[in-house]
C-alpha positions as CSV (number, residue, x, y, z in Angstrom):
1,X,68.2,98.1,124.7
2,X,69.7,98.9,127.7
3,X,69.0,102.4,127.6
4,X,65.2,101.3,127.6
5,X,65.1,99.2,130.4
6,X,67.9,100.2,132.8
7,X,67.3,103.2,135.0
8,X,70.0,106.3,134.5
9,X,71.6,104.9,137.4
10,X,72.1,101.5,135.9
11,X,72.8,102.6,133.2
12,X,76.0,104.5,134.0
13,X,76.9,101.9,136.0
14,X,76.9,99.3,132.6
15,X,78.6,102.1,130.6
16,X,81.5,101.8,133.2
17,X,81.5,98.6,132.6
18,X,82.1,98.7,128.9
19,X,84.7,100.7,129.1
20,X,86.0,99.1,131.4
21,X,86.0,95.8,129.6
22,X,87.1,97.3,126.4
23,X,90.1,99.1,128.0
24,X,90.9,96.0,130.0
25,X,91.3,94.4,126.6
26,X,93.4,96.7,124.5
27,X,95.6,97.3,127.4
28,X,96.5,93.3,127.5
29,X,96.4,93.4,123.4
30,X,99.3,96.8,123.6
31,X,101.0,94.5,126.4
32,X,101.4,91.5,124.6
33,X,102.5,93.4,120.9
34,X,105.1,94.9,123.5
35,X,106.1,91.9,124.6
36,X,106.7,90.4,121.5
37,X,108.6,93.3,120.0
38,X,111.0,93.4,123.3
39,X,112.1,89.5,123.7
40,X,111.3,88.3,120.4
41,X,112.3,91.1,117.9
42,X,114.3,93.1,119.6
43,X,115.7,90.6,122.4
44,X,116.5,87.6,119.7
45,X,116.7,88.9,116.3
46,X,118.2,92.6,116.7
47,X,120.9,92.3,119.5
48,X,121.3,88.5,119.9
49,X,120.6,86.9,123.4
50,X,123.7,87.8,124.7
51,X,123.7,91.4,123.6
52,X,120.2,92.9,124.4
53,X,120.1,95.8,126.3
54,X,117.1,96.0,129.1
55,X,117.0,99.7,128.8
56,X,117.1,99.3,125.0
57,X,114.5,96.2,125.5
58,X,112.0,98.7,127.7
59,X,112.4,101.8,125.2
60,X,111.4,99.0,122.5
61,X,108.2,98.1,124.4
62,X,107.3,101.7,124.8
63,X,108.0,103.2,121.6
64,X,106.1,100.1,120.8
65,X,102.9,100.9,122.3
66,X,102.7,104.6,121.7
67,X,102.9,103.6,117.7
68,X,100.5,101.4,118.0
69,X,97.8,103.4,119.8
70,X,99.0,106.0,117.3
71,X,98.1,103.5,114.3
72,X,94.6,102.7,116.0
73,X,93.9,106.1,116.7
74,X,94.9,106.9,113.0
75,X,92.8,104.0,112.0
76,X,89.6,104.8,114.0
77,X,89.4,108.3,112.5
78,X,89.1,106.9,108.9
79,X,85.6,105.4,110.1
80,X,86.0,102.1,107.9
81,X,83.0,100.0,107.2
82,X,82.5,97.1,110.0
83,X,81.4,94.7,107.2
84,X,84.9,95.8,105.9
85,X,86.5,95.0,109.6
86,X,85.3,91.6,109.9
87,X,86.5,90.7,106.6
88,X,89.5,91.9,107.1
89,X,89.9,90.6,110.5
90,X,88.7,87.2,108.8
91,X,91.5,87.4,106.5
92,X,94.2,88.0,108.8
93,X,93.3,85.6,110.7
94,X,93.3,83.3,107.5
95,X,96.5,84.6,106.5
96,X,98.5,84.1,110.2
97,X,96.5,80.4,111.1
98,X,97.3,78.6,108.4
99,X,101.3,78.9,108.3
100,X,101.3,78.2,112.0
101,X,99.4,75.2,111.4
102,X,102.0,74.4,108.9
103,X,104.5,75.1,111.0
104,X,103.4,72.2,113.3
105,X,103.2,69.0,111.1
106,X,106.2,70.8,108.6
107,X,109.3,71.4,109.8
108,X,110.6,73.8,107.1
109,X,108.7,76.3,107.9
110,X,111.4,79.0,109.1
111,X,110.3,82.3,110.6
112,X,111.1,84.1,107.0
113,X,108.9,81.5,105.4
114,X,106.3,82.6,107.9
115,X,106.4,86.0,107.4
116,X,106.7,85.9,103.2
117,X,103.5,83.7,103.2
118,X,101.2,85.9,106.0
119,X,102.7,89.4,103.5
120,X,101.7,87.2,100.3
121,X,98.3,86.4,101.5
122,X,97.2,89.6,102.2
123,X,99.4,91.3,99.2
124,X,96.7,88.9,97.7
125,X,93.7,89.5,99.9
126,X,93.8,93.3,99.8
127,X,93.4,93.9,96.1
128,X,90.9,91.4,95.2
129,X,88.6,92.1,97.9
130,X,88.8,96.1,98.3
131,X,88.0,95.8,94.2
132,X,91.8,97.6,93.3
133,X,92.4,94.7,90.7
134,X,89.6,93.9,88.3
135,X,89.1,89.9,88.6
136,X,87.3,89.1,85.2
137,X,88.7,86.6,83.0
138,X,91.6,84.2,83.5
139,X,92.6,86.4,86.7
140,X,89.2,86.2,88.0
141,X,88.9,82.4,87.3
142,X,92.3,81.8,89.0
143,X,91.0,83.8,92.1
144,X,87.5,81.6,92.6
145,X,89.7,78.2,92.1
146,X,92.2,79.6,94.8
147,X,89.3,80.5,97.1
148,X,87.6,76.8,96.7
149,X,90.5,75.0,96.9
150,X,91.3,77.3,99.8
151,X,87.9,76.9,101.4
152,X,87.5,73.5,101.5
153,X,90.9,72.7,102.6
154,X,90.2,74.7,106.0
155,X,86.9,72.7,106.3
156,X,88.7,69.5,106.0
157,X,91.4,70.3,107.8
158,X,89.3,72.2,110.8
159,X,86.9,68.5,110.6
C-alpha cells in the first residue's frame, strides 16, 4: 500500500523507518535477555551475590547476545510458517503467564517450580500441536478436556 501511494522519496523515507523501529526493538529485546542472564543467572544463581565477577558478569551479557542473534539468525533461515509463529508465540506466552500469575496469589511457587511447569507446558504444546504425537483416542480425549478446562480457566481468571 505504501508503495502505491507514497512517492520513491517517501517511500524510502518509511522504509527507514521500519527498520528503524524493528531494530530499535530487538536491540532492547537482546538487552534485556542480557540483562537477565548477567544479574539474575549469572549474578545470583552461578557465583552468589558476593562472588560475581563484573568482568565475568559483562562476558555473560555478550556471549549472551551473540547466541541469541545466532539462534534468530538460525531460526529465520528455516522460513517457518507465520500461522505456526503466532501459535507458538500464543503458547509461550500461555506457558510463562500462567505460573507467574500463580506465583502471585501462591506462595510455593519456587523458581524450579517455575521453570519445570513453563518446560512441561511446552514438552506438552510442541507435540500435540506440530502433529508429532497422534491424539486419537483416550490421548486425544485427555488433550481436548485439558484444553477446555485450560480455556476457560484463563477466561475466568482474565474476567
Amino acid at each position: 500500500m505504501a508503495a502505491e501511494y507514497l512517492p520513491p522519496v517517501l517511500l524510502a523515507v518509511f522504509f527507514i523507518m521500519i527498520v528503524g523501529a524493528l531494530s530499535s526493538t530487538a536491540d532492547s529485546d537482546l538487552a534485556a535477555l542480557s540483562s537477565i542472564m548477567m544479574a539474575d543467572v549469572y549474578g545470583q544463581n552461578v557465583a552468589g551475590k558476593e562472588k560475581a565477577n563484573p568482568r565475568t558478569m559483562l562476558l555473560v551479557g555478550r556471549v549472551t547476545m551473540v547466541v541469541a542473534t545466532a539462534a534468530a539468525v538460525a531460526f529465520a533461515s528455516l522460513q517457518p510458517n507465520i500461522l505456526d509463529l503466532l501459535v507458538f508465540v500464543g503458547a509461550l506466552w500461555g506457558a510463562l503467564v500462567f505460573p507467574v500469575l500463580a506465583s502471585f496469589y501462591w506462595d510455593k511457587v519456587t523458581g524450579k517450580a517455575f521453570t519445570v511447569s513453563v518446560i512441561t507446558a511446552l514438552a506438552v504444546f510442541l507435540p500435540v500441536r506440530f502433529g508429532w504425537i497422534p491424539v486419537d483416542g483416550v490421548f486425544g480425549i485427555a488433550v481436548d478436556m485439558l484444553s477446555v478446562v485450560g480455556g476457560r480457566w484463563s477466561v475466568s481468571s482474565s474476567a
